[in-house]
N, C-alpha and C positions, 0 to 999 in steps of 0.2 A: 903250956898252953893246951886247953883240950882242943879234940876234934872238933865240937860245935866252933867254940872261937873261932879257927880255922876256915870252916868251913862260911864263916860271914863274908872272907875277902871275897867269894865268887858267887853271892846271892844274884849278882847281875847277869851271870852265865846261867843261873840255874834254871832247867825245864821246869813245868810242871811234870809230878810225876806218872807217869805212862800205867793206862788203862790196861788193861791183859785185853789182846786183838784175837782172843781164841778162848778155849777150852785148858784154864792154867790160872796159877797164881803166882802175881809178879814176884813175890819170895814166901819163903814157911822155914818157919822153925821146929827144929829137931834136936832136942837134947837141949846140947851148949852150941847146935850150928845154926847161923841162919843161911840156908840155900836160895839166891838170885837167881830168878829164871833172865834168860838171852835177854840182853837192853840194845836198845840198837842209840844211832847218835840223834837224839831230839836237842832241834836248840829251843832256845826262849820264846821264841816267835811261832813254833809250830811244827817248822819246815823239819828236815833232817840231811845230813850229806850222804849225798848219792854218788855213784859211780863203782866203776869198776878199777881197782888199781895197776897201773902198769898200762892200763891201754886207754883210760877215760879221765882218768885221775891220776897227780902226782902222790909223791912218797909222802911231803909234809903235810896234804891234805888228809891223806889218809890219820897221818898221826894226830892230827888237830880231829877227826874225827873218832879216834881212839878216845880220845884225853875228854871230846863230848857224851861220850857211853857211859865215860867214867863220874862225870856231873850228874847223868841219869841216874844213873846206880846211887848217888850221894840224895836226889831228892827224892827216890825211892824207899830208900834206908830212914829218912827222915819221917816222910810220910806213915810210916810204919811202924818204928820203933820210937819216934819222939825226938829222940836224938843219935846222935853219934856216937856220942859218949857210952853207949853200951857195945858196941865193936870192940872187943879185946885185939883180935888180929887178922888179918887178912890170909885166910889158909891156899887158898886154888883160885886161880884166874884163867879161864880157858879163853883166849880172844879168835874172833873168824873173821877173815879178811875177806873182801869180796877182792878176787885178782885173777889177773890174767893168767894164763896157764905158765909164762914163764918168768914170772915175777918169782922173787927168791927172799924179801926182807919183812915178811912175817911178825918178828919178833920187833925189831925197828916200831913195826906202826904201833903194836901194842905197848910200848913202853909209853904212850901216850896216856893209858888209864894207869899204868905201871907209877909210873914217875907221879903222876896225881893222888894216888893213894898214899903214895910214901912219904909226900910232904903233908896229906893229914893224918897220920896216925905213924909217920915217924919209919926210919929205915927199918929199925927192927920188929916194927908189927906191921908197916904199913905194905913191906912185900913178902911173900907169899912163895910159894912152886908155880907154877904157868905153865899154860902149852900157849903157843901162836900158830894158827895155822891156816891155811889158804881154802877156799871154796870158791867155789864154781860159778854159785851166783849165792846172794839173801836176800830174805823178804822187800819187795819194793824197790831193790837195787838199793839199800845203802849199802855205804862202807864198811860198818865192822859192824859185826855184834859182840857181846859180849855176858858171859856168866859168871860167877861170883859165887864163894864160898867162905863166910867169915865164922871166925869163932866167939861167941856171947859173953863177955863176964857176967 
């Protein structure tokens, strides 16, 4: 089943895909890469999850709002490339948690975009190397953001 297939169960989830709010391009291709600038979690309606993790927010929220960056990312790539189907693999996932200073499960909330890539493009292209890691605050107080580095066939 390709990636587009895939990606039909969750047309109900999906944002539209997000404007650049500065001086950037939501993604650019290079070579055989395409490089994702920072997506934060837009849902369908507009809105996006906000808070701080550990002190405003819980852990599953957080990840539900991991696994919503990763939707973004999905109609970003679409918007852009047409389809899916030209993602060979998922090379670098860098995720940024907004969290409390002593919040320590980082990696946890990201496996929210984690786990959603892998089930459309499959365990062995659909993850990647990653870093998860914690800041201070993001843009507007959402929860994660996240950037993306896929490799083009």
């Amino acid at each position: 089943m390709t990636a587009d297939i895939k990606l039909e169960k969750y047309r109900s989830e999906l944002p539209e895909a997000p404007k650049p709010a500065g001086v950037y391009k939501p993604c650019l291709i290079v070579d055989n890469f395409l490089y994702v600038s920072g997506h934060g979690p837009n849902r369908p309606d507009g809105t996006q999850f906000v808070g701080k993790v550990g002190s405003e927010v819980d852990i599953e929220f957080a990840k539900a709002s991991a696994r919503q960056v990763g939707l973004t990312i999905l109609s970003t790539l679409k918007e852009n490339l047409g389809t899916l189907n030209r993602i060979k693999r998922v090379v670098k996932v860098l995720g940024m948690v907004n969290a409390a200073p002593d919040f320590g499960s980082h990696p946890y909330v990201i496996n929210g975009c984690s786990e959603l890539f892998a089930e459309i493009w499959g365990e062995e292209h659909g993850i990647g190397v990653r870093s998860a890691v914690g800041m201070g605050s993001l843009p507007g107080n959402i929860t994660t953001e996240i950037e993306v580095i896929f490799e083009l066939i």
